[in-house]
mmCIF file of the N, C-alpha and C atoms, coordinates in Angstrom:
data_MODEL
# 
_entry.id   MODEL 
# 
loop_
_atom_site.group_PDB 
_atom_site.id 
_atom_site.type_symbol 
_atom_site.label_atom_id 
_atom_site.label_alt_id 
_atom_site.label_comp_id 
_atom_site.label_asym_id 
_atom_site.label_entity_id 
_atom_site.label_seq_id 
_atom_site.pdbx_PDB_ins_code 
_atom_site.Cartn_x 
_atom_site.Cartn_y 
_atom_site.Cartn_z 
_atom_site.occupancy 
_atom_site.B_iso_or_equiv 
_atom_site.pdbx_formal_charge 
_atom_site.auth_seq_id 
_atom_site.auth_comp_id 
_atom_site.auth_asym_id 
_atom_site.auth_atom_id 
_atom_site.pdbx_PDB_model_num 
ATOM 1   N N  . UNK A 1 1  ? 132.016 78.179  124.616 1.00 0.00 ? 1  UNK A N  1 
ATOM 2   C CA . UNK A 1 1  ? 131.834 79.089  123.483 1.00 0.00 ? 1  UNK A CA 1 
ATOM 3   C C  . UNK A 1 1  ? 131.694 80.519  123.990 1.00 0.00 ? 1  UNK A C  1 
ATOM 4   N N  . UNK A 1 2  ? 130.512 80.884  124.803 1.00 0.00 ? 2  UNK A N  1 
ATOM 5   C CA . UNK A 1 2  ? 130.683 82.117  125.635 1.00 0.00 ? 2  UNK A CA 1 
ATOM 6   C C  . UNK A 1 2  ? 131.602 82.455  126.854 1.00 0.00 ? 2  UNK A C  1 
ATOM 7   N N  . UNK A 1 3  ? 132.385 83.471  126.403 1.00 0.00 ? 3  UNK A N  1 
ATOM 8   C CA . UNK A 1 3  ? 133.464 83.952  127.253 1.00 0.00 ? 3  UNK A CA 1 
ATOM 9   C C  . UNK A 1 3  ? 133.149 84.565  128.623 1.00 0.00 ? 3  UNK A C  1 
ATOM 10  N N  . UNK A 1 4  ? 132.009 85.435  128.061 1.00 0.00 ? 4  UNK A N  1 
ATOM 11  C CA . UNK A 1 4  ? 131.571 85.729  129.896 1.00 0.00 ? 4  UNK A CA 1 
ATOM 12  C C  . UNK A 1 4  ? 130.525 84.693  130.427 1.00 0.00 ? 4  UNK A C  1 
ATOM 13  N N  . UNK A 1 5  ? 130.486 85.012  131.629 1.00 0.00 ? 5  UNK A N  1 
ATOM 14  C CA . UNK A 1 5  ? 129.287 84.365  132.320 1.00 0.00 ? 5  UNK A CA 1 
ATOM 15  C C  . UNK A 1 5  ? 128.080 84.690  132.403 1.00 0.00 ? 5  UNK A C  1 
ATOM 16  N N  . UNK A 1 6  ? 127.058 83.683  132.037 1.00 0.00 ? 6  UNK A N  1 
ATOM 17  C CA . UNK A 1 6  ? 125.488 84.430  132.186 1.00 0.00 ? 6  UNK A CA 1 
ATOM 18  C C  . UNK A 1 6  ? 124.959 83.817  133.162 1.00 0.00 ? 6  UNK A C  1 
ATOM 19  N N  . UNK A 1 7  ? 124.528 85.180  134.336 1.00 0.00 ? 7  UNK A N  1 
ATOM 20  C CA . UNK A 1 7  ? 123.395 85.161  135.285 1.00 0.00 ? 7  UNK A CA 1 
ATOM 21  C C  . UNK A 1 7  ? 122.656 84.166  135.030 1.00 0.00 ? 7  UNK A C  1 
ATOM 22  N N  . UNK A 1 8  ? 121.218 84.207  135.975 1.00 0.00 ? 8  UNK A N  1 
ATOM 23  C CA . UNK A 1 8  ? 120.345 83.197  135.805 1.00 0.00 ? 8  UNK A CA 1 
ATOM 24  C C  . UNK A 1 8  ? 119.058 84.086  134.995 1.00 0.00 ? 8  UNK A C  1 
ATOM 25  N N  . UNK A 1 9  ? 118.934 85.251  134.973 1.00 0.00 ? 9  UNK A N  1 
ATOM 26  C CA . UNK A 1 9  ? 118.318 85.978  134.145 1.00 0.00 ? 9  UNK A CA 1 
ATOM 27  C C  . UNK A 1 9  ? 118.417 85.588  133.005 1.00 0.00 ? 9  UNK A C  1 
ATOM 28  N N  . UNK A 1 10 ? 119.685 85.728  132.119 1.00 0.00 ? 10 UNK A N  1 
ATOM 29  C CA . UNK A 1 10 ? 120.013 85.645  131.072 1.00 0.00 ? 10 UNK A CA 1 
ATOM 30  C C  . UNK A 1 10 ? 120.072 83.710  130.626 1.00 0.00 ? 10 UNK A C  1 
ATOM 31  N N  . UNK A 1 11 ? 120.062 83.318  131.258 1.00 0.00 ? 11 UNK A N  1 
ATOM 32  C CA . UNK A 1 11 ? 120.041 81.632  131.333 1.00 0.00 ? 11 UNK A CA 1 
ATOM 33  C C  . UNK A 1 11 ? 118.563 81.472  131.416 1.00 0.00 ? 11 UNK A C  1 
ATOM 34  N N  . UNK A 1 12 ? 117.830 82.260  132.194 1.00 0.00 ? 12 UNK A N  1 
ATOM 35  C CA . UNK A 1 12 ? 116.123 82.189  132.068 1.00 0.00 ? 12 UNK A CA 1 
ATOM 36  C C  . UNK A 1 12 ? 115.504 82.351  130.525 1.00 0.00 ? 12 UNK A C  1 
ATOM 37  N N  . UNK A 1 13 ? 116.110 83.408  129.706 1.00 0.00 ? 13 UNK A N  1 
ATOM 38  C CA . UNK A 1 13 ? 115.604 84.107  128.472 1.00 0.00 ? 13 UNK A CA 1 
ATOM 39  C C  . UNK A 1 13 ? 116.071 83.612  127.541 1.00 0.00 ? 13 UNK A C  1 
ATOM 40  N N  . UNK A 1 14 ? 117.423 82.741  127.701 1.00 0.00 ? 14 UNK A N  1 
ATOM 41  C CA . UNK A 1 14 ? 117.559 81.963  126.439 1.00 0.00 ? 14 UNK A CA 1 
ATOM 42  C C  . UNK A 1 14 ? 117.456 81.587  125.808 1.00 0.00 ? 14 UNK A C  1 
ATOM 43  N N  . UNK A 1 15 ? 116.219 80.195  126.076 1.00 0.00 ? 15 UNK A N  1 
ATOM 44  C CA . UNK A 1 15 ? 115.180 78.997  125.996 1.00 0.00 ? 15 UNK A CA 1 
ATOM 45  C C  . UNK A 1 15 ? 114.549 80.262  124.595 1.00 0.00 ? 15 UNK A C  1 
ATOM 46  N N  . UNK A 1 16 ? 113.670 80.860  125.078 1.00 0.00 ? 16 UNK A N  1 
ATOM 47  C CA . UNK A 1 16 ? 113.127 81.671  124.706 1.00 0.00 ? 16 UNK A CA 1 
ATOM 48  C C  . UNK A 1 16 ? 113.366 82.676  123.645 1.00 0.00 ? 16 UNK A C  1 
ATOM 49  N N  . UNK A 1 17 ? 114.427 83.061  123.786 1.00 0.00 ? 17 UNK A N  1 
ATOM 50  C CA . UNK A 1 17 ? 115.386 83.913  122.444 1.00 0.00 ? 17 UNK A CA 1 
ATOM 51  C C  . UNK A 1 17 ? 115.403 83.016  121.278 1.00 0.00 ? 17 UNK A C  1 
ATOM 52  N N  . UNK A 1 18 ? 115.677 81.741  121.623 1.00 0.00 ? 18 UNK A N  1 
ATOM 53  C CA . UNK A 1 18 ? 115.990 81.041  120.813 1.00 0.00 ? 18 UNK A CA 1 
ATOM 54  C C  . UNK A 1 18 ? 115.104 80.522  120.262 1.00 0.00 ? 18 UNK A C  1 
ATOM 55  N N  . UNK A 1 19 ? 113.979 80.023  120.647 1.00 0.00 ? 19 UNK A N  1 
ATOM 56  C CA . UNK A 1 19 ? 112.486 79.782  120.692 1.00 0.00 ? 19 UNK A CA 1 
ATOM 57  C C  . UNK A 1 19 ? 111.577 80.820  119.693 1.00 0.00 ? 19 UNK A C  1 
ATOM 58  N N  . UNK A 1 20 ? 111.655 82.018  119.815 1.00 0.00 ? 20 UNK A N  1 
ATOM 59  C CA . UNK A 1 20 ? 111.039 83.154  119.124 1.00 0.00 ? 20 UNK A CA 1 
ATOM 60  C C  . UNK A 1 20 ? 112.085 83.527  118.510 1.00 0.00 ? 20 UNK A C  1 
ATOM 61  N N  . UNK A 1 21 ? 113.167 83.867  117.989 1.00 0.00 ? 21 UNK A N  1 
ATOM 62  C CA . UNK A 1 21 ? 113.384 84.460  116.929 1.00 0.00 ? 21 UNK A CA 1 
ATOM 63  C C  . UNK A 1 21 ? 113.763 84.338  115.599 1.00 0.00 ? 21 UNK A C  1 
ATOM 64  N N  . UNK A 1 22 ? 113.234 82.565  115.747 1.00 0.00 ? 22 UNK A N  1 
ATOM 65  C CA . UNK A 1 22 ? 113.114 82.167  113.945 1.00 0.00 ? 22 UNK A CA 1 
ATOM 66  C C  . UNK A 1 22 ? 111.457 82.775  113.141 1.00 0.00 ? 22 UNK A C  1 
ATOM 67  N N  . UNK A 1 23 ? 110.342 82.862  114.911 1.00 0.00 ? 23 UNK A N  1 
ATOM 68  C CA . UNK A 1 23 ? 109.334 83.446  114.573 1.00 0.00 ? 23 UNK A CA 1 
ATOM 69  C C  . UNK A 1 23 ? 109.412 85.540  114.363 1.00 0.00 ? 23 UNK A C  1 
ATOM 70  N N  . UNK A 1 24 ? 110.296 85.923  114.835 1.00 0.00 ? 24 UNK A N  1 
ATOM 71  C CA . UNK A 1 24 ? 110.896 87.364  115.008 1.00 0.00 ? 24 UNK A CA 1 
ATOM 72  C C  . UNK A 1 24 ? 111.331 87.829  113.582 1.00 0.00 ? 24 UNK A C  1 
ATOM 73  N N  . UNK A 1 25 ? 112.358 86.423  113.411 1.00 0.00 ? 25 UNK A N  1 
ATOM 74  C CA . UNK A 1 25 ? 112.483 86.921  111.746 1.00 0.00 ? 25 UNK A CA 1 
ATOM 75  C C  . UNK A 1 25 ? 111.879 86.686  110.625 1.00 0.00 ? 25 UNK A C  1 
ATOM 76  N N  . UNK A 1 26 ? 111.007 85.860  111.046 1.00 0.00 ? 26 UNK A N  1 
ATOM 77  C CA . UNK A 1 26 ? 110.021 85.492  109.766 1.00 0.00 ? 26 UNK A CA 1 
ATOM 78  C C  . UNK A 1 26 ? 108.812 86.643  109.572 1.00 0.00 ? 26 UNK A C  1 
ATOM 79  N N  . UNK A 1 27 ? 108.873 87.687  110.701 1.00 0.00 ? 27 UNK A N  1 
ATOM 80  C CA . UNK A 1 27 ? 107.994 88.438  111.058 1.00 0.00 ? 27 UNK A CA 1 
ATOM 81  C C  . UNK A 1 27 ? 108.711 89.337  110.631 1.00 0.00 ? 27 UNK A C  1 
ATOM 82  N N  . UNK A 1 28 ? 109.931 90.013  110.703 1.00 0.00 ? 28 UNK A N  1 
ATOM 83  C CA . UNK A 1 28 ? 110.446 90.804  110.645 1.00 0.00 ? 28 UNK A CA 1 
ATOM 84  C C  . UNK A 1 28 ? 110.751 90.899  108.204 1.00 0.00 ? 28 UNK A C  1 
ATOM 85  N N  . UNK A 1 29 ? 111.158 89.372  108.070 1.00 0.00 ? 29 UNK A N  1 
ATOM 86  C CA . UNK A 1 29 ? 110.505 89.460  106.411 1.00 0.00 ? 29 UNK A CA 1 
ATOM 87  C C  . UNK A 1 29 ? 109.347 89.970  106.385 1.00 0.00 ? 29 UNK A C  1 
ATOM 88  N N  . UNK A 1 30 ? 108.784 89.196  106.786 1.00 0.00 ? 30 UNK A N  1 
ATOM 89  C CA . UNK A 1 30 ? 107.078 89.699  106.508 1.00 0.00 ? 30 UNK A CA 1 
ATOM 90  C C  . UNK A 1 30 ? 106.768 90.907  106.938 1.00 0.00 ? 30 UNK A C  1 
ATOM 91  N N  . UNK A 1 31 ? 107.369 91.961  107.754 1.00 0.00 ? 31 UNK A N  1 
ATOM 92  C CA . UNK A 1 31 ? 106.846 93.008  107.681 1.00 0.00 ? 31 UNK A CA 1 
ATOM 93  C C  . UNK A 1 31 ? 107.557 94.069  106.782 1.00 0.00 ? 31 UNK A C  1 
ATOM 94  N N  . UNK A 1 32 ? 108.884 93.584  106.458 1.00 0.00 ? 32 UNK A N  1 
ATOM 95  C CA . UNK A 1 32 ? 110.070 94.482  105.305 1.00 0.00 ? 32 UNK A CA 1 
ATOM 96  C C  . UNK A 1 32 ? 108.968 93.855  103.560 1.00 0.00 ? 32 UNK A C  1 
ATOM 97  N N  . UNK A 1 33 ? 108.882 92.344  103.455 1.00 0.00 ? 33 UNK A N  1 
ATOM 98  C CA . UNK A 1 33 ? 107.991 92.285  102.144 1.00 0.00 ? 33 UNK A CA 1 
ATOM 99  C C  . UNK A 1 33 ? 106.591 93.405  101.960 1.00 0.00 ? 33 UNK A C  1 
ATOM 100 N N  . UNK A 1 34 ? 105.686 93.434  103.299 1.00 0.00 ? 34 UNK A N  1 
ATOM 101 C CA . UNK A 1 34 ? 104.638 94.445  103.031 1.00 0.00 ? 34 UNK A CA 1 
ATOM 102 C C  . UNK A 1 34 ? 104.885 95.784  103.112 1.00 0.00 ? 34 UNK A C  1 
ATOM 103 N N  . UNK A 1 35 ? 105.808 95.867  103.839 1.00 0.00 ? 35 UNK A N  1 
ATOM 104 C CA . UNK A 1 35 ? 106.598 97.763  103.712 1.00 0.00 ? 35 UNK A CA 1 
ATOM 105 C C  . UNK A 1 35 ? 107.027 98.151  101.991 1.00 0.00 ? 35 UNK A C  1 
ATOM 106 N N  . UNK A 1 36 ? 107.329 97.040  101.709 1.00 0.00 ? 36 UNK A N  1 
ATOM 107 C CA . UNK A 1 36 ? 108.150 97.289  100.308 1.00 0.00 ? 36 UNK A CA 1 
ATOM 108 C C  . UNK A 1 36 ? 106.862 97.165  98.881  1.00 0.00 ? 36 UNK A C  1 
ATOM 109 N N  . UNK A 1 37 ? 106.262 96.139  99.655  1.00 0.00 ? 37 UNK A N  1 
ATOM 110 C CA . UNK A 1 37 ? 104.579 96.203  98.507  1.00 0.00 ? 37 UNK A CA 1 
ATOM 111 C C  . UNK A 1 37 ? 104.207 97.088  98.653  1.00 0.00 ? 37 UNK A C  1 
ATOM 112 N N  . UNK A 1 38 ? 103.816 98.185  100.052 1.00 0.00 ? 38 UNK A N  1 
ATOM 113 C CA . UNK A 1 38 ? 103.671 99.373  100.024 1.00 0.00 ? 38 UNK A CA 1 
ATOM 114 C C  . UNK A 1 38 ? 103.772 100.692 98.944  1.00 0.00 ? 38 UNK A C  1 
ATOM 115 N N  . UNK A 1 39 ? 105.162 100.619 98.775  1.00 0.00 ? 39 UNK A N  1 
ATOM 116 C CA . UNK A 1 39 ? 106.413 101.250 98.566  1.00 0.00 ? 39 UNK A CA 1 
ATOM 117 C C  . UNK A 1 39 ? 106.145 101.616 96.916  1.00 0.00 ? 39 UNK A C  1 
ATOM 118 N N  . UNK A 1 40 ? 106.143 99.798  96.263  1.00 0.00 ? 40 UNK A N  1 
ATOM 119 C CA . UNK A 1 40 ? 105.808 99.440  94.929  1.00 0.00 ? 40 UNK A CA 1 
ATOM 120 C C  . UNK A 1 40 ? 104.491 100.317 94.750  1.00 0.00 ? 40 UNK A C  1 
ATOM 121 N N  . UNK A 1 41 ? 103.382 99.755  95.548  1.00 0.00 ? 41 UNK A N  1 
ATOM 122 C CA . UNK A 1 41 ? 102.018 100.202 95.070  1.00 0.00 ? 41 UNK A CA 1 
ATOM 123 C C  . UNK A 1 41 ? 101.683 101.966 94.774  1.00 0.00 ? 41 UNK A C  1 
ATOM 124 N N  . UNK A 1 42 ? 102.273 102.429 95.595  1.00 0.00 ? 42 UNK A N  1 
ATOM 125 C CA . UNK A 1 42 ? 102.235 103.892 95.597  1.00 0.00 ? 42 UNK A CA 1 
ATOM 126 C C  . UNK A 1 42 ? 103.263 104.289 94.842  1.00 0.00 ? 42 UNK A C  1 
ATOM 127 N N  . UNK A 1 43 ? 104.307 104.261 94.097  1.00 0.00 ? 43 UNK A N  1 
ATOM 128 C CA . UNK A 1 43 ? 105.216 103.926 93.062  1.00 0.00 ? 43 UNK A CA 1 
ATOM 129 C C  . UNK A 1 43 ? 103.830 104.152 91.884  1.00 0.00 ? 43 UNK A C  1 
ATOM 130 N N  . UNK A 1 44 ? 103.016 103.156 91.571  1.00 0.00 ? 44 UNK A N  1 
ATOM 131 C CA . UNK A 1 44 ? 102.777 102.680 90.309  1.00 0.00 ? 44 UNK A CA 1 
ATOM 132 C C  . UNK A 1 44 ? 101.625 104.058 90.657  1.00 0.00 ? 44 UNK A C  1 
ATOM 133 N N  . UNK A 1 45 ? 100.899 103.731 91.772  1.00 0.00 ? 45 UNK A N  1 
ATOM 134 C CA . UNK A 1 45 ? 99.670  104.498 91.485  1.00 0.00 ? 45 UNK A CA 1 
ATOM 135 C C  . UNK A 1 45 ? 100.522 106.214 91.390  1.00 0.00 ? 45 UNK A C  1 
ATOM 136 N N  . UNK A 1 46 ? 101.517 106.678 91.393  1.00 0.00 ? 46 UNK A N  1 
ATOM 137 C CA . UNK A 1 46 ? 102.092 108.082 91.434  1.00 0.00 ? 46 UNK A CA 1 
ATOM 138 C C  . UNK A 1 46 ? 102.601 108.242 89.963  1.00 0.00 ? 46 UNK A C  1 
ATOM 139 N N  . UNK A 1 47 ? 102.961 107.018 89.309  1.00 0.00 ? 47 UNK A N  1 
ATOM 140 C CA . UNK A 1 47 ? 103.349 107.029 88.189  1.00 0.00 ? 47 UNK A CA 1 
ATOM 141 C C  . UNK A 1 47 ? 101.636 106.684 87.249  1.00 0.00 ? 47 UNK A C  1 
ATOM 142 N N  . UNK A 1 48 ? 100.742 106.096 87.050  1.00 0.00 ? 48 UNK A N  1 
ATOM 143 C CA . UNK A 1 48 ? 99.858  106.324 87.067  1.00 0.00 ? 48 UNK A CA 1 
ATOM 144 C C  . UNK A 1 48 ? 98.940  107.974 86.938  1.00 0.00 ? 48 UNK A C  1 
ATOM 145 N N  . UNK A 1 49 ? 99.178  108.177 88.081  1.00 0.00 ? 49 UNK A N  1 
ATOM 146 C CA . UNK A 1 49 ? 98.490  109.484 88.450  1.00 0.00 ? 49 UNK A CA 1 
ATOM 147 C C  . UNK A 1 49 ? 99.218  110.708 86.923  1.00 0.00 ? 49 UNK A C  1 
ATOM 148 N N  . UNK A 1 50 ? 100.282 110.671 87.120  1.00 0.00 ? 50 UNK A N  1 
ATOM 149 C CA . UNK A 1 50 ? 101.028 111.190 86.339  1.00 0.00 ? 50 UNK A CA 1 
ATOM 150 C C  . UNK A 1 50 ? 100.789 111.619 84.823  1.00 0.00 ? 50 UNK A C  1 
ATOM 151 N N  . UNK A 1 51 ? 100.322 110.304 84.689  1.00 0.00 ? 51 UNK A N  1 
ATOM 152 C CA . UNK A 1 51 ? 100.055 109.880 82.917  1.00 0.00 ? 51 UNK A CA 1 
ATOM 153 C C  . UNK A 1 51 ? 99.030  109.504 82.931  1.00 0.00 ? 51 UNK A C  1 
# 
């Protein structure tokens, strides 16, 4: 499937890539969902403030 060749570095970190980044992206939702609750909350309280 891969066309080039991987070192033993890259054969070391694999395991591992693969390992963490179903936890990377579940982290990476979870930090775009609370950026965006953020986002909302200061939204309402500016609209709020307003009126």
């Amino acid at each position: 499937i891969l066309l080039f060749p991987i070192n033993s570095y890259y054969s070391f970190l694999l395991p591992f890539i693969f390992y963490y980044f179903p936890l990377l992206h579940c982290y990476f939702i979870f930090l775009l969902a609370s950026f965006f609750l953020i986002i909302v909350i200061y939204l309402i309280s500016f609209f709020y403030s307003i009126t």
